[in-house]
Every structure is written in C-alpha cells, then in structure tokens.
C-alpha positions as CSV (number, residue, x, y, z in Angstrom):
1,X,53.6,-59.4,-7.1
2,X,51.2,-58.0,-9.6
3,X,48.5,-55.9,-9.0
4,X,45.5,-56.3,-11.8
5,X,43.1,-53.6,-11.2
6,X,46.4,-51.0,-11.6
7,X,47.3,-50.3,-15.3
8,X,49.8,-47.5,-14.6
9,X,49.9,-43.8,-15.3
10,X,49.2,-43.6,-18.8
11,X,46.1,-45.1,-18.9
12,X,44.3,-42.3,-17.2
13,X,42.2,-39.5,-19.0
14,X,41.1,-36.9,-15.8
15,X,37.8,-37.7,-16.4
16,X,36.8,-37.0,-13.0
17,X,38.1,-33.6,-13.1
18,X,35.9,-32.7,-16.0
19,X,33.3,-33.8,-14.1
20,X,34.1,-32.1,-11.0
21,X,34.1,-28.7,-12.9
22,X,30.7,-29.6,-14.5
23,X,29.1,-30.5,-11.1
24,X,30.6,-26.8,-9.5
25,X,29.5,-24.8,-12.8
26,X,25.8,-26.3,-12.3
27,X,26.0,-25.6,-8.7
28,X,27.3,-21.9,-9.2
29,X,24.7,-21.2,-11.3
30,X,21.9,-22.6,-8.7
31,X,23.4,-20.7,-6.2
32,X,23.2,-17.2,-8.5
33,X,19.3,-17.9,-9.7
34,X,18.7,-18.4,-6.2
35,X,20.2,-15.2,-4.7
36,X,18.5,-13.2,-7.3
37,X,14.8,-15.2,-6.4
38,X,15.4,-14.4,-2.8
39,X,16.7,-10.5,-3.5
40,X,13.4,-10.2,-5.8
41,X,11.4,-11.9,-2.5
42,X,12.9,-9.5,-0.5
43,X,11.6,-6.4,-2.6
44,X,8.4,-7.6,-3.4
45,X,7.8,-8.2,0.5
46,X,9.3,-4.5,1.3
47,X,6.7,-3.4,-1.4
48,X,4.2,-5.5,0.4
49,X,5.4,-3.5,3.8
50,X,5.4,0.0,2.2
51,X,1.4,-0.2,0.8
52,X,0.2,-1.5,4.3
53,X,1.6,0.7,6.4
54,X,0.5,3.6,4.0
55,X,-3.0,2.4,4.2
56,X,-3.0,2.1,7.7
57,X,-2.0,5.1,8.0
58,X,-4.3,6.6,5.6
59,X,-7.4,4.5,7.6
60,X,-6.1,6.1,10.9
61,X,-6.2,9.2,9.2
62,X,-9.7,8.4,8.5
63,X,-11.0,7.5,11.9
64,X,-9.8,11.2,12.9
65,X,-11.9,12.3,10.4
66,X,-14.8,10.7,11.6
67,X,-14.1,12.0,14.9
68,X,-13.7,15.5,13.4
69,X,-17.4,14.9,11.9
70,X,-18.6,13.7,14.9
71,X,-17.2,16.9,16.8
72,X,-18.3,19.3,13.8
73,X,-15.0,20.3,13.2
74,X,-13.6,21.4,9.8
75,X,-16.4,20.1,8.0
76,X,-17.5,20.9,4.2
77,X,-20.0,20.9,2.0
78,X,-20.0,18.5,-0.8
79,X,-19.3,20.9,-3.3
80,X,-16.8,20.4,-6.4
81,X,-14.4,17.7,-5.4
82,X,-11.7,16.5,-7.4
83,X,-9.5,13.5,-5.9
84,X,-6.9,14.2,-8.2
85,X,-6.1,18.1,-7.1
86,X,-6.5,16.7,-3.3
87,X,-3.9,13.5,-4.2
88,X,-1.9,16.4,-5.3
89,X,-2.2,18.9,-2.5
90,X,-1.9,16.2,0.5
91,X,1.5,15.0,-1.6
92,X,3.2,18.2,-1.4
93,X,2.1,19.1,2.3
94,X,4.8,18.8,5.1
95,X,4.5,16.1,7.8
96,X,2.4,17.8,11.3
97,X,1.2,20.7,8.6
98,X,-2.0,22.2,10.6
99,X,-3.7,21.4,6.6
100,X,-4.1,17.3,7.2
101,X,-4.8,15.6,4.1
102,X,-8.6,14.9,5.3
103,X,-11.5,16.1,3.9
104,X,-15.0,15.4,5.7
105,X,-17.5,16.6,4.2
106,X,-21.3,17.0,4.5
107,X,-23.1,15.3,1.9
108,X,-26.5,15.0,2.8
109,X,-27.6,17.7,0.6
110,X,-25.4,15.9,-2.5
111,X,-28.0,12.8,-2.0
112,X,-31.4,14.4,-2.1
113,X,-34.8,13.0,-2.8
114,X,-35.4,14.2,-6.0
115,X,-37.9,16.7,-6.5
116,X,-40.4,15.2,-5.0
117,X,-38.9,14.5,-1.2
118,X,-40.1,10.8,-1.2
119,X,-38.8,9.0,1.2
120,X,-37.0,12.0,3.2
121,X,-37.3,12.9,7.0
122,X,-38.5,16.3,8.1
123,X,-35.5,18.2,9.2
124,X,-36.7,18.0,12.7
125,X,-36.3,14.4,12.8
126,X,-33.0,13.9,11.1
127,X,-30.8,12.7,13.9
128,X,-28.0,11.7,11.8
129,X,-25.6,13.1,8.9
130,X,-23.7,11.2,6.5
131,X,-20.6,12.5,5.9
132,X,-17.6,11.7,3.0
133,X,-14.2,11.5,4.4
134,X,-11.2,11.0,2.2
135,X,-8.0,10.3,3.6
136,X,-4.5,10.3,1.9
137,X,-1.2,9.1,3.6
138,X,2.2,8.1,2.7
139,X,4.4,4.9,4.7
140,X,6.6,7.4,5.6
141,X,6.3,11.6,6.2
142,X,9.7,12.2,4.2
143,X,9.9,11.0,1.0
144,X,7.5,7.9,1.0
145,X,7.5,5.0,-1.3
146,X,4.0,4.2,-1.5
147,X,0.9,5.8,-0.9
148,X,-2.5,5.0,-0.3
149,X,-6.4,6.8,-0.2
150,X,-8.9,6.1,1.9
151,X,-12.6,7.2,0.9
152,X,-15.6,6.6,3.1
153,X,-19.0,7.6,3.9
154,X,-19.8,7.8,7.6
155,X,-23.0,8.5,9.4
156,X,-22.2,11.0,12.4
157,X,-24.4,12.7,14.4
C-alpha cells in the first residue's frame, strides 16, 4: 500500500510556521496601535469632561451673580477692569473663600449717550440696570485641570 499525496519527512520546508509568526506579528501590532488610539480616546474625552464641568461651574457661578445684582449685593462700578489680574486672583483663592471669583458690576454709566444724551431715559424712569458679571471656576476646588470664564451682561432691576 502506497500512499501518493505523502512524500515523507524531507520534503517539508515549515512554511506554515513562517507564516503563523507573520500572521501574530501583524496582529500584535494591531492590537498595540489600537490600545494607544483607545488610551488617546480616553484622555481627550477626560479633557472633554474637565472643560464642561469647569464651565458649568463657572455659569453657576454666574447665575449667583446675577442674583447678587438683582439683590444689590457686592456690586461695582465699572471702573478699571483687567481680566487678566482677576484670572489671576480667582486662581490663587481657596475653595468657600468669602472673596468668590465674581465680579458684578454696574455699567450703565460705562455706556453713556455721548454728550448729547440722545436716546437716554430720565433717571426717574430707568427701571432697569445692566450689569457685567464675570465668573471664573475651575472643574475641581483643589488643584483643577481646566478652567473656564464666564462674562455676561445682565439687565437687573
């Protein structure tokens, strides 16, 4: 008995192993590129995270701001503002300090009519005010990761 498709040890080469270690080098490297798009995925969404939460924070901090106005609490005039001296103040104050980083203040002498008055109310019949309010808030009170400012011009009464 002979067997035809068999031609005995020698004839073989181990092609198939070569080919095996090809096929799991390929699928090694795959596996790596797609570990590192997922870890980059994963940071850009915590980033993502970090900057709303700061500015939802920052817009909360707003709102009491406008209920500060509203309350005529803590209110200033327009004055000298500089947002980069207040970005730097509300960085370096403690979380719950009684100095919020908020600022409202009163601008409705900052937009006058000009010299003239035209198009101004009487003082009598100015029912509302239009305040500025600038908020700045981090994601997190210790050591935050991003930061955001809210700036906003609200008309209070």
């Amino acid at each position: 008995m002979t067997r035809s498709g068999f031609h005995g040890p020698r004839k073989q080469r181990g092609a198939a192993l070569y080919v095996a270690l090809i096929f799991l080098i390929i699928l090694a490297l795959l596996g790596i590129t797609g570990m590192q798009v997922a870890t980059m995925q994963e940071r850009m969404s915590a980033n993502y995270l970090a900057t709303n939460v700061a500015f939802q924070r920052a817009e909360a901090l707003a709102r009491e701001g406008e209920a500060q106005a509203n309350a005529s609490a803590r209110r200033e005039d327009c004055g000298n503002f500089d947002p980069a001296v207040f970005g730097q103040q509300a960085a370096i104050q403690p979380a719950g300090s009684p100095e919020t980083p908020v600022r409202v203040r009163n601008i409705d002498q900052c937009i006058g009519g000009g010299q003239l008055n035209i198009g101004e109310f009487p003082a009598s019949e100015k029912v509302f005010q239009p305040f500025r309010i600038t908020a700045y808030r981090g994601d997190r009170a210790s050591e935050p990761s991003s930061d955001a400012v809210v700036d906003t011009i609200f008309i209070g009464r």
